[in-house]
N, C-alpha and C positions, 0 to 999 in steps of 0.2 A: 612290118618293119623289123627288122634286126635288131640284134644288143646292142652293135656295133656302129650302127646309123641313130640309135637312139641315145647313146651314150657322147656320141659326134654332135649331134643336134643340142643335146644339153651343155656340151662345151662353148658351142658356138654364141646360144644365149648368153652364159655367162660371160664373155670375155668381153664383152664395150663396160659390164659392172665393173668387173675389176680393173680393165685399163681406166677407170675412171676416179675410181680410189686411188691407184697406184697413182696418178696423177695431180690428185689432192693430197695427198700424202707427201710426196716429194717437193711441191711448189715453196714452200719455206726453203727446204732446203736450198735450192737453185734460184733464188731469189738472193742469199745472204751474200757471194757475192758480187750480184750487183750492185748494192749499195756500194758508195766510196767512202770509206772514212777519211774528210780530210780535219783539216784545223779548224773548220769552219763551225763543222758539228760538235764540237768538244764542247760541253757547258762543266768551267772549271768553278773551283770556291772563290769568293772575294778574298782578297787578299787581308792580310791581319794587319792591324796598325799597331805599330811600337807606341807601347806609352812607357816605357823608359821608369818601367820599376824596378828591375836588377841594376841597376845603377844608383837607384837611390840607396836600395836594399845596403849594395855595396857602400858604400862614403857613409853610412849611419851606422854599421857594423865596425867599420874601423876607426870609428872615432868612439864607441862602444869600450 
């Protein structure tokens, strides 16, 4: 066998490894966007409740 058929033959092996990596490798990528971000998926903070301290703060300082 030649250099040339033996060097051929060893490429050939290789490439279903590396198309196989190169395929695990990219699948995140080409996945992101498939997701849809809508409004749906947002998980926001509770909102804060006013307990109405700068106001007292204020009317107690200016009778101060």
């Amino acid at each position: 066998m030649t250099r040339i058929a033996a060097n051929t033959l060893k490429t050939l092996r290789l490439l279903p490894r590396a198309a196989l990596i190169l395929v695990l490798l990219a699948a995140p990528v080409l996945a992101v966007p498939m997701m849809r971000a809508d409004a749906g998926s947002t998980i926001e903070a509770p909102a804060l409740r006013k307990s109405g301290v700068g106001f007292v703060l204020l009317v107690s300082l200016q009778r101060g």
